[in-house]
C-alpha positions, 0 to 999 in steps of 0.5 A: 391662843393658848390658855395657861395651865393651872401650873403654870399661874403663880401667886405671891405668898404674904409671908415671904413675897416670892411666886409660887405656882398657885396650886402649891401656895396654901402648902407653901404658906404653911410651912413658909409661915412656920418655917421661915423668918423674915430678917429685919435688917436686911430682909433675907428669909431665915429658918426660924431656928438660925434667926438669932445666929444669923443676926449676930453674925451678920447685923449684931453691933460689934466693937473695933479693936482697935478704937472701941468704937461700936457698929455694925459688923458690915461696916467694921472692915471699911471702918478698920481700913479706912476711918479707924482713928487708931489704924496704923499708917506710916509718915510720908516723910520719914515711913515711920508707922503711927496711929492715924489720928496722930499723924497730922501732928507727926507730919508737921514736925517731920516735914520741917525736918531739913535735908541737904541738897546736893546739888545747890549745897541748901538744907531744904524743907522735907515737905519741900524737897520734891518741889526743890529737887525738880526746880534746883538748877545746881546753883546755891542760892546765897539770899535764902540761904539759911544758917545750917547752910552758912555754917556748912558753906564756912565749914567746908568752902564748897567741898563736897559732901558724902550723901546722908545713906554713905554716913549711915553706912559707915556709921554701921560697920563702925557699929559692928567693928565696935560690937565685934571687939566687945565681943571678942574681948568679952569671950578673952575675959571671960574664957580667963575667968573660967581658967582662974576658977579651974586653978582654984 
């Protein structure tokens, strides 16, 4: 069996706890003691002239930008994307962006927003239209009925109702007609008044 060189025995050095080859460890521990800082936080050795950028960079409490909140930089990227009370998350019902901590708020009003149903003539719940929308067999339900769908069903007596994206279609070309004659005669006026002050 062969007996091991002194090269090859290694030491712990007290200072930064790695194994040295034995015969280098009083050199290692002198310049290791002088050189070297152990970090507090996390325990990575650091070269006594970065000790203080290394932790203000890396372990130094820093502020959330958007709550004011103070911790620790290793946590902010989580705390922005997922616990921030002012991150920006938008309204499953109406994708309306808002501050995290106001949504439950928000949401509770928009999902009792009503929508029609197309297929059984009903102003449904927006919380509830999905449910509905995989039950709804067509049919209208006259007992729970509510009264926007009386009022519709007096109104219209079973005629057939334009889906809501046909009326915000035509409201937006009623919309840039309107915008396009303002324009037009606002140039008409406008190329008079310059013609006036020309005579003048």
């Amino acid at each position: 069996m062969a007996i091991p060189s002194d090269q090859a025995l290694t030491s712990i050095c007290s200072h930064c706890d790695r194994a040295i080859p034995s015969s280098n460890i009083d050199l290692h521990h002198a310049h290791c003691s002088r050189n070297l800082e152990k970090c507090k936080v996390c325990g990575d050795m650091i070269p006594r002239k970065f000790a203080e950028e290394h932790f203000l960079s890396t372990h130094a409490p820093v502020s959330c930008s958007l709550c004011s909140e103070t911790m620790e930089r290793e946590i902010l990227a989580v705390h922005k994307g997922e616990n921030c009370p002012q991150r920006i998350v938008t309204c499953e019902y109406c994708e309306f962006p808002l501050p995290a901590v106001d949504l439950f708020e928000h949401q509770e009003v928009c999902g009792n927003r009503t929508e029609l149903c197309h297929r059984c003539s009903r102003y449904i719940r927006l919380r509830e239209i999905i449910v509905h929308e995989s039950r709804c067999n067509g049919v209208p339900d006259n007992t729970a009925e509510s009264s926007r769908g009386t009022r519709a069903a007096e109104r219209g007596n079973n005629a057939q109702r334009r889906p809501p994206h046909e009326y915000s279609r035509r409201r937006f070309l009623f919309t840039i007609a309107i915008t396009g004659i303002a324009v037009l005669l606002g140039s008409l006026f406008f190329q008079r008044k310059t013609e006036n002050n020309q005579m003048h």
